[in-house]
N, C-alpha and C positions, 0 to 999 in steps of 0.2 A: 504494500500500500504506500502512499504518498505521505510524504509528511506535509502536517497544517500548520503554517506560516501565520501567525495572528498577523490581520491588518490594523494598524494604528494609525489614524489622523492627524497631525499636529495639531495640537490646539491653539485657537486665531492670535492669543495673549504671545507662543510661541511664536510664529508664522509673523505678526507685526512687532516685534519687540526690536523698541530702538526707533520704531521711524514713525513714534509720537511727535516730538518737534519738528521731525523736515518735513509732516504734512502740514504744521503752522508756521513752515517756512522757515523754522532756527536750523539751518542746514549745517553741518562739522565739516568745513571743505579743505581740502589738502591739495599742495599744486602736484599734479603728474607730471608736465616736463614742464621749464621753465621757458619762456623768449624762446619759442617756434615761431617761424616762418611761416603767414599762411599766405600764398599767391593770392588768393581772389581781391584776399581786403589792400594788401601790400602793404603789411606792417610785419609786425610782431606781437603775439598772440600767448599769453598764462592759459592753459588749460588747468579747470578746476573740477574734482570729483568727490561728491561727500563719500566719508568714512561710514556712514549708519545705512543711507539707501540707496548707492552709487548712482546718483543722478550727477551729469557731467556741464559745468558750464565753461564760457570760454570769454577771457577779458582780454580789449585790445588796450597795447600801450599808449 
């Protein structure tokens, strides 16, 4: 016979935990690379990605 694998859920408390404040927008942003090059805009560009819910923004200098 097969062995039976319990299935378990996460629970939602689990599954969102940490990304209470980046839904009211207190986002923890860390630079990934510094003063990139982006051709379209023609400058130089900080890419930024929060630590809690990896959503990525991107500032020009």
């Amino acid at each position: 016979m097969a062995d039976i694998l319990p299935f378990k859920r996460p629970k939602l408390s689990e599954k969102h935990k940490g990304k209470g404040l980046c839904r009211e927008g207190f986002h923890k942003w860390e630079v990934l690379n510094e003063q990139s090059f982006d051709v379209k805009q023609g400058r130089l560009v900080t890419r930024y990605r929060c630590k809690r819910c990896g959503a990525t923004k991107i500032k020009a200098l």
